[in-house]
DOVEX-292815 format. One record per residue: residue number from 1; x negated, y, z of N, C-alpha, C in turn. Coordinates in Angstrom, 3 decimals, decimal comma. Atoms other than C-alpha are relative to their C-alpha. Example, Ala and Ser with C-alpha at 12.3 -4.5 7.8 and 13.67 -1.06 7.14 Angstrom:
DOVEX-292815
<1; <-0,890; -1,190; 0,000>; <-12,300; -4,500; 7,800>; <-0,900; 1,200; 0,000>>
<2; <0,820; -1,190; -0,060>; <-13,670; -1,060; 7,140>; <0,770; 1,090; 0,730>>
This chain:
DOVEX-292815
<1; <-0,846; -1,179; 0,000>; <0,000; 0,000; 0,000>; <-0,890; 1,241; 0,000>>
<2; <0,435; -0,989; 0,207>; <-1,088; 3,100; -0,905>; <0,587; 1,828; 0,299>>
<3; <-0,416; -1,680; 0,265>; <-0,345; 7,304; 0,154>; <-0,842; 0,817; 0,327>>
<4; <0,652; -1,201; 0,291>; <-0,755; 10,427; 0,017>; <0,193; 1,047; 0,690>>
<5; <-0,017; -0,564; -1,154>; <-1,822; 12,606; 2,737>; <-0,066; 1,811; -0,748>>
<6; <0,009; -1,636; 0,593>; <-1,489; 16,631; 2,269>; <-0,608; 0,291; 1,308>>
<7; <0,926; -0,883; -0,906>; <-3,941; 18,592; 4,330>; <0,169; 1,639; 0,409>>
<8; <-0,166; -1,349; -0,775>; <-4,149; 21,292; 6,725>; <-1,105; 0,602; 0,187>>
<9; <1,035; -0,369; -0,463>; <-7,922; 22,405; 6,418>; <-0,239; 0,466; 0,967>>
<10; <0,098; -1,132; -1,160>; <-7,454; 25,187; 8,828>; <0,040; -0,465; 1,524>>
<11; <-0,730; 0,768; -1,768>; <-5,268; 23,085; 11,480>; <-1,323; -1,246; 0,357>>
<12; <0,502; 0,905; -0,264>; <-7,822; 20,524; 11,143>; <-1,478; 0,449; 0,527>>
<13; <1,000; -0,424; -0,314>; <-10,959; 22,372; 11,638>; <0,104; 0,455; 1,215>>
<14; <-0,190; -1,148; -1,100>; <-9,481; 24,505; 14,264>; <-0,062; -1,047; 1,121>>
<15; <-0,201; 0,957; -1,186>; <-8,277; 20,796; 16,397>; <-1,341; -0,424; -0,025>>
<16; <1,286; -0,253; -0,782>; <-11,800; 20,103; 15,948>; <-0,879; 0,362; 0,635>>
<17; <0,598; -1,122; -1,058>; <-13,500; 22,792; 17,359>; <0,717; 0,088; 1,211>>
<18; <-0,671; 0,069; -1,330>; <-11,164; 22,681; 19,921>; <-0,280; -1,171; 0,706>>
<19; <0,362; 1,631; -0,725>; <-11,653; 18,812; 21,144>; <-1,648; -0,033; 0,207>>
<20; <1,337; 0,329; -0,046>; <-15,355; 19,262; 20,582>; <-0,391; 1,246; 1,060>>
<21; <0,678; -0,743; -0,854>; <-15,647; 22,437; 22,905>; <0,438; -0,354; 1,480>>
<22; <-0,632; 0,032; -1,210>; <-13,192; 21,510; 25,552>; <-0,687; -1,594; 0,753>>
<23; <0,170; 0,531; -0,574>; <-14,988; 17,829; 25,643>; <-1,691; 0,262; 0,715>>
<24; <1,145; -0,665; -0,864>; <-18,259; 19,804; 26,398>; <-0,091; 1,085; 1,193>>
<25; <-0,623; -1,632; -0,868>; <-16,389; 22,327; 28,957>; <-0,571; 1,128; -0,419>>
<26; <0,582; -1,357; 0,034>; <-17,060; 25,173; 27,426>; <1,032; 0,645; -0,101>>
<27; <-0,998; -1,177; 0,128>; <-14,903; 28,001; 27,805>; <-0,363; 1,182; -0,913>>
<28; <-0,168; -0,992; 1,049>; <-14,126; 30,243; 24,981>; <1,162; 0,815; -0,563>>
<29; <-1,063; -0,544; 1,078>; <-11,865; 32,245; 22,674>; <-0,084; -0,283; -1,361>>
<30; <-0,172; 0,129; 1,727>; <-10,882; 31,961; 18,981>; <0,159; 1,440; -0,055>>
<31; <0,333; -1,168; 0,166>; <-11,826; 35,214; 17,448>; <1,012; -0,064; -1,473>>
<32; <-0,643; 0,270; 1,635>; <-10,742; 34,263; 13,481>; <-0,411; -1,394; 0,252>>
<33; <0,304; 1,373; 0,333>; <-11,536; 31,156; 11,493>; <-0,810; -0,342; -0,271>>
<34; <1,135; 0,528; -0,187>; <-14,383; 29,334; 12,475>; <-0,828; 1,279; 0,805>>
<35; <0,292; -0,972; -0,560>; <-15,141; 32,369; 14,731>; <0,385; -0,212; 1,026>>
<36; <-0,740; 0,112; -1,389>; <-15,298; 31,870; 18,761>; <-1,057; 1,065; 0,826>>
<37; <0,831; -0,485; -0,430>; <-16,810; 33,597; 21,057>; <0,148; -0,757; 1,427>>
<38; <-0,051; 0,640; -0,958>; <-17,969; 31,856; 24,533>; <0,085; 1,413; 0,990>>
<39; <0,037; -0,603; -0,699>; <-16,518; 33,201; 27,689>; <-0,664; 0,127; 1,217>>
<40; <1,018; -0,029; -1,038>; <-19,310; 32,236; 30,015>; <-1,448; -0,375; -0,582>>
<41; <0,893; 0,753; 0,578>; <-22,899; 31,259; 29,471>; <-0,053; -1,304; -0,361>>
<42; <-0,124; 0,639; 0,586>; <-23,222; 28,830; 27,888>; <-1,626; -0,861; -0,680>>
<43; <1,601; 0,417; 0,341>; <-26,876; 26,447; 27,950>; <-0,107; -0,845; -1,223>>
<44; <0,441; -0,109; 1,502>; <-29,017; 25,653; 25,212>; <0,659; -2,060; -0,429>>
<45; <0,148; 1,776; -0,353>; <-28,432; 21,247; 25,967>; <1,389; 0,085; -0,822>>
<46; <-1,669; 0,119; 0,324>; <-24,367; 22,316; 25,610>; <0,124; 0,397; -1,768>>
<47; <-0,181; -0,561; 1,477>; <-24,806; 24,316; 22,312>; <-0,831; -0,974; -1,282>>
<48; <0,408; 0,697; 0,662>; <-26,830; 21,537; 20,985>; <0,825; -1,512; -0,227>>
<49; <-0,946; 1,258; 0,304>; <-24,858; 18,944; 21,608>; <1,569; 0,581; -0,633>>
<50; <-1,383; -0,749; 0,613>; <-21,819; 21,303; 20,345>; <-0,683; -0,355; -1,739>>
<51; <0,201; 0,153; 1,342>; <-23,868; 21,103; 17,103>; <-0,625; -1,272; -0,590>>
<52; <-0,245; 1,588; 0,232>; <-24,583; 17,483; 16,651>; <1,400; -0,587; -0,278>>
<53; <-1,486; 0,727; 0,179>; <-20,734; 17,014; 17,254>; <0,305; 0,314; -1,168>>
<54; <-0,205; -1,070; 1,074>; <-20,287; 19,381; 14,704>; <-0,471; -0,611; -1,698>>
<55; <1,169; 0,941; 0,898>; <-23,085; 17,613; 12,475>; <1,107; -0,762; -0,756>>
<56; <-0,624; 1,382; 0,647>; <-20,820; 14,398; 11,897>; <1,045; 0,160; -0,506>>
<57; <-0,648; -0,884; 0,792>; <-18,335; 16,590; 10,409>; <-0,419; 0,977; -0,968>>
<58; <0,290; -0,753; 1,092>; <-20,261; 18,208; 7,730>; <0,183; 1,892; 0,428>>
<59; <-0,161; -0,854; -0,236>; <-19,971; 21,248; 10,091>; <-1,184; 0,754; 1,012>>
<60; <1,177; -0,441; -0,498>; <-22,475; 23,358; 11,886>; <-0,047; 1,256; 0,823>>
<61; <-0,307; -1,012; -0,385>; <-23,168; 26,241; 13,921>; <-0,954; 1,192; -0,859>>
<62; <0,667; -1,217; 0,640>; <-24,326; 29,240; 12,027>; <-0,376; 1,054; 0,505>>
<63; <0,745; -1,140; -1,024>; <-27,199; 31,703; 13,458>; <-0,699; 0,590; -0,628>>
<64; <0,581; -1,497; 0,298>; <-28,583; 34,198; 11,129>; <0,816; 0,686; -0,778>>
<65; <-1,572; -0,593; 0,803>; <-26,123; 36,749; 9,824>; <-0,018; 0,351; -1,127>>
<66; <-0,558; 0,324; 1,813>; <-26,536; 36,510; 6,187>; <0,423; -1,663; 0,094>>
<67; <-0,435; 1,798; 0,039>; <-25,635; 32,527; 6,421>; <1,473; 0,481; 0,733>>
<68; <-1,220; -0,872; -0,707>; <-22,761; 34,348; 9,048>; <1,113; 0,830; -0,817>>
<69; <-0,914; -0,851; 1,014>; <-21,528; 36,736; 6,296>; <0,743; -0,659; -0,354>>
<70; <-0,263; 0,592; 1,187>; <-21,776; 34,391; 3,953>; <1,006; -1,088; -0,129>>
<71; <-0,793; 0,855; -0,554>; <-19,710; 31,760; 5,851>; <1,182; 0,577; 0,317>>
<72; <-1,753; -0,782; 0,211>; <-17,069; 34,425; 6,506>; <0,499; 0,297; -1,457>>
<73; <-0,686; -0,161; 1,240>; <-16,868; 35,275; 3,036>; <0,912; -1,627; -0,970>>
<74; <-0,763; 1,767; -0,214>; <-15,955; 31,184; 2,384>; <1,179; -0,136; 0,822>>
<75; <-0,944; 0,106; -0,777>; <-13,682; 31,316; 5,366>; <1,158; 0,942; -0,755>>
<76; <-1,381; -1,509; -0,368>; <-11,711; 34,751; 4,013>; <0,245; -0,892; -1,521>>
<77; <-0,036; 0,111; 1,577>; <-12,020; 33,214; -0,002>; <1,736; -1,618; 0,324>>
<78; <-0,918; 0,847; -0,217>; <-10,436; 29,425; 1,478>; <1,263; 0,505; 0,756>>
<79; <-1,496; -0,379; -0,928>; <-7,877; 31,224; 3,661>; <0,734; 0,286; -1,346>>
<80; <-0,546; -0,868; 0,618>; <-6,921; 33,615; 0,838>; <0,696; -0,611; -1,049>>
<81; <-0,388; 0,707; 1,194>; <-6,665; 30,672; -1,962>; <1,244; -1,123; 0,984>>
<82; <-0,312; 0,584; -0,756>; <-5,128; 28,032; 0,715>; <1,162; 0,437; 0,729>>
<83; <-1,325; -0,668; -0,725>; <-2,727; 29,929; 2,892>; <1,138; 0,082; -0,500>>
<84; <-1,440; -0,761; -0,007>; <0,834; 30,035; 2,447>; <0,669; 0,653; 0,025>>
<85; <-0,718; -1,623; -0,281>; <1,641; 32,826; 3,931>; <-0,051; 0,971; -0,516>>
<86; <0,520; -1,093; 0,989>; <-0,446; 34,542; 2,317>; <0,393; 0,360; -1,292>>
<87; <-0,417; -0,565; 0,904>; <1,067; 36,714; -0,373>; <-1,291; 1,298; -0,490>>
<88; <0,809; -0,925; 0,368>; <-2,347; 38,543; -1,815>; <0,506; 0,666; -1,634>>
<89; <-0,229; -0,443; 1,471>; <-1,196; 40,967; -4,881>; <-1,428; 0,557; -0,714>>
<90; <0,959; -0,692; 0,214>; <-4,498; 42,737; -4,737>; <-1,053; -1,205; -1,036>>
<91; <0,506; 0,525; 0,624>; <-7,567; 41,633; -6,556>; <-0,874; -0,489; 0,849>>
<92; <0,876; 0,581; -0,876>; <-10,004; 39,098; -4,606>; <-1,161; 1,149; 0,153>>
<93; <1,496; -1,128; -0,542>; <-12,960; 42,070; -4,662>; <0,601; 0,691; 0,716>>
<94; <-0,939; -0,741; -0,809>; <-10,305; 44,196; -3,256>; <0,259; -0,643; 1,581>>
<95; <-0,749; 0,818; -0,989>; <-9,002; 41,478; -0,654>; <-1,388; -0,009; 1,184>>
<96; <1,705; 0,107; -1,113>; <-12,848; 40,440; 0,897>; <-0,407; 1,311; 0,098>>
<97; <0,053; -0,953; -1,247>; <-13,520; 43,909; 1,096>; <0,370; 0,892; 1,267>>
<98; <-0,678; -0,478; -1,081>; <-11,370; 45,136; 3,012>; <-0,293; -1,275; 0,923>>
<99; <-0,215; 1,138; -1,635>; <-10,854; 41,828; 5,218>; <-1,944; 0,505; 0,894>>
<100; <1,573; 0,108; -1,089>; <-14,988; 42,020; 5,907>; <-0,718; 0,964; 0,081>>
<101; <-0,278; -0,876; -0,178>; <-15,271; 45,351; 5,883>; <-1,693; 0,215; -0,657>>
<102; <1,510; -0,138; 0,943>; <-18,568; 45,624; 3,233>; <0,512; 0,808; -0,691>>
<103; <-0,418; 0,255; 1,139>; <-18,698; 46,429; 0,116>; <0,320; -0,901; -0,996>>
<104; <-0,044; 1,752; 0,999>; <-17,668; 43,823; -2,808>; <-1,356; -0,488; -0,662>>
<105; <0,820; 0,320; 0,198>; <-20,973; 44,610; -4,210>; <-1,059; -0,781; 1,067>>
<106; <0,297; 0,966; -1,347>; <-22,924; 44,080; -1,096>; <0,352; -1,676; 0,051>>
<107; <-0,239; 1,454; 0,065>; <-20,942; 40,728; -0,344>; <-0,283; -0,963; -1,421>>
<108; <0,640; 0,858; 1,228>; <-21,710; 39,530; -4,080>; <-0,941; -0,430; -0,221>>
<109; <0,754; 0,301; 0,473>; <-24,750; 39,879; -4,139>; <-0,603; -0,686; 1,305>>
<110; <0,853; 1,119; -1,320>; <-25,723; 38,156; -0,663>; <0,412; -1,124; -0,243>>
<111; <-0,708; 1,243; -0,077>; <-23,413; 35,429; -1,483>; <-0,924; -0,724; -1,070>>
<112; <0,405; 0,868; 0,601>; <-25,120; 34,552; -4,305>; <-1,704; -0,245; 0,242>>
<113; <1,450; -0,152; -0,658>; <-28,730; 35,309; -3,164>; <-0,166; -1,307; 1,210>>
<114; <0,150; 1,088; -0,769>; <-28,043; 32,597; -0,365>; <0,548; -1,009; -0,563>>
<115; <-0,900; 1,433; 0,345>; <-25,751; 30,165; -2,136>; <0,038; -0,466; -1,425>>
<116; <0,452; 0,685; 1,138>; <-26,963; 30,435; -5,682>; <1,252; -0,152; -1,424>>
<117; <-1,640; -0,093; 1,081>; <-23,189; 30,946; -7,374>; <0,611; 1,018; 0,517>>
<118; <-0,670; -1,622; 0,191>; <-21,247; 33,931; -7,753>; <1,656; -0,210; 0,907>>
<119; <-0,852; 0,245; -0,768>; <-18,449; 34,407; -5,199>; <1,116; -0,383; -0,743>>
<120; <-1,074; 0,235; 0,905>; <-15,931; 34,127; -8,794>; <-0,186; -1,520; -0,168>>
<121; <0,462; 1,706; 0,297>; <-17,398; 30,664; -9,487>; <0,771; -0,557; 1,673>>
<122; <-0,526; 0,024; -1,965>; <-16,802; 30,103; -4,889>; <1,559; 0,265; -0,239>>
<123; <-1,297; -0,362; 0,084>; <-13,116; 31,432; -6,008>; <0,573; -1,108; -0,926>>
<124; <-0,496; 0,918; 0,822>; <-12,255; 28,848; -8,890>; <0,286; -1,250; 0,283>>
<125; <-0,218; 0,965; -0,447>; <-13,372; 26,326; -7,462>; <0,906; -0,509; 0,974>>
<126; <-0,835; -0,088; -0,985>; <-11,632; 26,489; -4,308>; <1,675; 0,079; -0,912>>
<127; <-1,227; -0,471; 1,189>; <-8,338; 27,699; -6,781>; <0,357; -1,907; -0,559>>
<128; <-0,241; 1,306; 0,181>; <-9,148; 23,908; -8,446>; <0,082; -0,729; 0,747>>
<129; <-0,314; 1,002; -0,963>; <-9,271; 22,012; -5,588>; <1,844; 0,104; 0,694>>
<130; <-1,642; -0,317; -0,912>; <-5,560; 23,350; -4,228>; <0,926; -0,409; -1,133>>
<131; <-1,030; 0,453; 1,277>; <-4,166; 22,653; -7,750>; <-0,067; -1,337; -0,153>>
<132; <-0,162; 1,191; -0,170>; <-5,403; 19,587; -7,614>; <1,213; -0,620; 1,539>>
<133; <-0,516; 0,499; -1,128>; <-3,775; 18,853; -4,063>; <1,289; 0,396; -0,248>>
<134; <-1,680; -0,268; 0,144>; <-0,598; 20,389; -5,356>; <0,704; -0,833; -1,131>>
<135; <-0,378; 0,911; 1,135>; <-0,481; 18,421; -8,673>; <0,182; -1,477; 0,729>>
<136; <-0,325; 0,872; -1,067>; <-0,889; 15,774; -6,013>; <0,936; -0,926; 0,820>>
<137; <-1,631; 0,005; -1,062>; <1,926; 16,209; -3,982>; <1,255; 0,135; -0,611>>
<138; <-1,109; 0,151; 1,397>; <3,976; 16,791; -7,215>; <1,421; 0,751; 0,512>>
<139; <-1,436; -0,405; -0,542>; <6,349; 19,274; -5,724>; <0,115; 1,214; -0,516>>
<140; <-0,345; -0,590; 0,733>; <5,393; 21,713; -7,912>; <-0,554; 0,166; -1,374>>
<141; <0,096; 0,408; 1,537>; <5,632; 22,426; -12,058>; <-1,732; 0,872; 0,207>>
<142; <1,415; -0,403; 0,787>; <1,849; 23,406; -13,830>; <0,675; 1,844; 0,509>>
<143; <-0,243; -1,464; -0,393>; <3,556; 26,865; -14,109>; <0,320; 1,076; 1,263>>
<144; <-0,437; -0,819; -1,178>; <4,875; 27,465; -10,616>; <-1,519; -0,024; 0,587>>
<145; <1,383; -0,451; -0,697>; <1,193; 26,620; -9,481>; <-1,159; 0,640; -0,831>>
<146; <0,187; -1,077; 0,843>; <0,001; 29,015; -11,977>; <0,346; 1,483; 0,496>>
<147; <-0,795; -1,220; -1,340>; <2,001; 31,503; -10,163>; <-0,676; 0,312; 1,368>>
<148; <0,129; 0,119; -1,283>; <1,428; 30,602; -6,708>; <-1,664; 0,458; -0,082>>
<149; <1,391; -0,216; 0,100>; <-2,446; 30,916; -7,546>; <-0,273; 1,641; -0,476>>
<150; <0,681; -1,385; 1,010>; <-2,310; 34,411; -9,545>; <-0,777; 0,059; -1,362>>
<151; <0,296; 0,144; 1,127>; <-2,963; 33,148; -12,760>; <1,038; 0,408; -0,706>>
<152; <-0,978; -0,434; 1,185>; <-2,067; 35,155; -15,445>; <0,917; -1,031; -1,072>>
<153; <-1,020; 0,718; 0,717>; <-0,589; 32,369; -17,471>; <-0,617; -1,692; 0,555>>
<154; <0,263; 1,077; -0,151>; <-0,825; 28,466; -17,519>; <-0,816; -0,503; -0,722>>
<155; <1,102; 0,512; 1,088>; <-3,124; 27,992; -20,381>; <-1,683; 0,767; 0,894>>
<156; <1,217; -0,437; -0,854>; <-5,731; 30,560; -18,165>; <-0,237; -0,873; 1,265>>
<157; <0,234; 1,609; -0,898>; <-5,173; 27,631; -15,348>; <-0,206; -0,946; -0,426>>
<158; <0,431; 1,174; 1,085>; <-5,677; 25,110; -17,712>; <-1,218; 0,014; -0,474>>
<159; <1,583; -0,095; -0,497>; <-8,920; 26,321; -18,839>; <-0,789; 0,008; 0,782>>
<160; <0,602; 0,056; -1,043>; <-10,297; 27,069; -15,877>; <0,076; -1,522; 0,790>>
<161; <-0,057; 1,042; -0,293>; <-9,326; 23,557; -14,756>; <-0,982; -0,786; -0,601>>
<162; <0,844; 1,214; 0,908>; <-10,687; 21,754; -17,321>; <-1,303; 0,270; -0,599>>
<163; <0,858; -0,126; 0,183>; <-13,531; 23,590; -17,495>; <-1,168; -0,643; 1,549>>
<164; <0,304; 0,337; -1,659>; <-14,325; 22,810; -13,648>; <0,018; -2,063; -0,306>>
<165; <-0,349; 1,711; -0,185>; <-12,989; 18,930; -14,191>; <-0,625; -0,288; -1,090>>
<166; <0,395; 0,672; 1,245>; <-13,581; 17,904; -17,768>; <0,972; -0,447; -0,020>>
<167; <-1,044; 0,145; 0,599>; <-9,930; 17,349; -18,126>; <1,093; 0,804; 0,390>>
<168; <-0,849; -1,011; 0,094>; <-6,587; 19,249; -18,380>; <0,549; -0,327; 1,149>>
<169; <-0,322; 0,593; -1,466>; <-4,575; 19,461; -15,008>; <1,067; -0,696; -0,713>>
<170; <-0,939; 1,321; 0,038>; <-1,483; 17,530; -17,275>; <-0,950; -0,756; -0,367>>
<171; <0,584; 1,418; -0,087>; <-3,915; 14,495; -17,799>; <-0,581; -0,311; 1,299>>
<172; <-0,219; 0,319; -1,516>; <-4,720; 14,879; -14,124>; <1,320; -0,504; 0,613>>
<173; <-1,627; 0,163; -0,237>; <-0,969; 14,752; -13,812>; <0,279; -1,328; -0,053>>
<174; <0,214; 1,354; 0,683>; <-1,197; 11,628; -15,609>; <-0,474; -1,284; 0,669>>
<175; <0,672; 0,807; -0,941>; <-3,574; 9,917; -13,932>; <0,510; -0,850; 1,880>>
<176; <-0,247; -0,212; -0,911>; <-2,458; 10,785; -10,792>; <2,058; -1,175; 0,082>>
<177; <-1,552; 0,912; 0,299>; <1,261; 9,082; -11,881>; <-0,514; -1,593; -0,380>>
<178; <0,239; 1,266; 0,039>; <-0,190; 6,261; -13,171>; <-0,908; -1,028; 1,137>>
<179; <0,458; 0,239; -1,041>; <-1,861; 5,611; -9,764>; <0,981; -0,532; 0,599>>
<180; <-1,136; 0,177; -0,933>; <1,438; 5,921; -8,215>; <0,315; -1,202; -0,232>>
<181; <-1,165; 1,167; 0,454>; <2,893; 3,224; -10,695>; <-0,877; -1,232; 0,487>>
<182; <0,439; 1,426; 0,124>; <0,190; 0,572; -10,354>; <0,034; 0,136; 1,979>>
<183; <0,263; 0,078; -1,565>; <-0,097; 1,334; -6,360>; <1,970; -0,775; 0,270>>
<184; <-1,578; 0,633; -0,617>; <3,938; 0,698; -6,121>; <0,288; -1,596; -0,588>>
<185; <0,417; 1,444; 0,094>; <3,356; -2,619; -8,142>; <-0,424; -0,639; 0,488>>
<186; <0,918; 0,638; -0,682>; <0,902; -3,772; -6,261>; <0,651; -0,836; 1,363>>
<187; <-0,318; -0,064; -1,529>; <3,124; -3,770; -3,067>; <0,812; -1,394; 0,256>>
């Protein structure tokens, strides 16, 4: 038997950090996302073993503040593509500067100076991964998540897809159905 789980990045990162500070007692606050600040000292043994836990999750603690920026600018890009709630009309250079209170140039050019890809490339991708998870979940058409993303049309999501994948998101569509059929056979 086979399904298909839909994800909460945010909720899931956040119950981690939470289980991993509270089973080291540390007392803190949530500031933003992936942002805490500790409300007592806090020794070097605790913050190491905070980042080992951290480790086995592909997650880490980040300590020089270009890697810091650069990790908020990731945090504000996945919120901004990811979120629900979020209704952004503005334009992503518009959106990160204001949220991180730079400039767009500034943040561009650190982002890519440490990470080697252009925060638009950091935006697409992220953009393909949610289309994928929505083509996924099949609850909505090519065009409504065309929409929902801020793509000017469905053929400009379509390229950009299939330039990222090496195929169109309907033959992802495809795929993704014919998974379903041989998984419900199987059963």
């Amino acid at each position: 038997m086979k399904i298909f789980i839909k994800f909460d990045f945010t909720a899931i990162c956040n119950k981690l950090l939470e289980e991993k500070l509270n089973e080291l007692e540390i007392k803190y606050k949530v500031l933003g996302f992936g942002e805490i600040e500790f409300t007592e000292k806090v020794s070097q043994e605790k913050l190491n073993a905070l980042n080992d836990a951290l480790n086995k999750y592909g997650s880490e603690i980040v300590e020089n503040q270009k890697s810091i920026l650069v990790q908020k600018i990731k945090d504000t890009i996945i919120d901004m593509v990811f979120n629900d709630d979020t209704n952004i009309n503005v334009k992503s250079s518009v959106y990160l500067a204001e949220k991180l209170d730079h400039s767009y140039g500034y943040l561009s050019n650190l982002f890519s100076e440490v990470t080697f890809t252009s925060i638009e490339n950091f935006i697409i991708l992220q953009k393909i991964e949610y289309t994928k998870q929505l083509i996924t979940n099949n609850e909505l058409t090519l065009t409504e998540i065309a929409f929902k993303l801020n793509y000017s049309s469905v053929a400009h999501l379509s390229t950009q897809f299939k330039n990222t994948t090496g195929i169109t998101p309907s033959a992802f569509q495809r795929i993704i159905t014919k998974r379903r059929e041989l998984s419900n056979e199987n059963k």
